[in-house]
C-alpha positions, -999 to +999 in steps of 0.1 A: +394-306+211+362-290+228+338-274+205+341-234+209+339-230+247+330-195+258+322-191+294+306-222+303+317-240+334+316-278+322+331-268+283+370-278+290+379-307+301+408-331+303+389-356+277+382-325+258+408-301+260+397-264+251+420-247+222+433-212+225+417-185+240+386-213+247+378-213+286+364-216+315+390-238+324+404-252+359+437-268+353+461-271+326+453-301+320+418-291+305+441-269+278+455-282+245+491-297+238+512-267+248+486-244+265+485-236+301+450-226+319+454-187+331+433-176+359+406-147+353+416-137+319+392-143+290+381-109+296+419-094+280+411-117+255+377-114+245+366-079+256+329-075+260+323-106+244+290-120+254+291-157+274+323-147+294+323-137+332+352-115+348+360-142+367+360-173+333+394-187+327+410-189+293+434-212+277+468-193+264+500-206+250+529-213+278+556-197+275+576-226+265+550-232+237+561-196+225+596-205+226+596-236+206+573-215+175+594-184+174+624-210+176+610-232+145+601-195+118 
């Protein structure tokens, strides 16, 4: 896993795969084991939080990710 990535362009990668809410990101496979990379959105997720750009994609849980831990509680 990447070591807290917030904002910069080079953090996520496929060899280190950002964690939740970690970005900028530029394909899935720069995400963790059952995250997807969502386009311009570390802004709803973070707020105002300093490092982040408008425009900084975040790592979030896929849908089928969500599915399989509601299914498991």
């Amino acid at each position: 896993m990447s070591s807290n990535c917030s904002g910069d362009n080079d953090c996520c990668s496929s060899s280190a795969p950002c964690a939740w809410g970690e970005g900028d990101c530029d394909r899935d496979e720069e995400c963790a084991v059952g995250s997807k990379c969502e386009e311009d959105n570390c802004g709803g997720i973070h707020g105002e939080k300093a490092g982040y750009s408008p425009t900084d994609d975040c790592c979030v849980f896929s849908k089928v990710s969500l599915h399989v831990i509601f299914a498991l509680s």
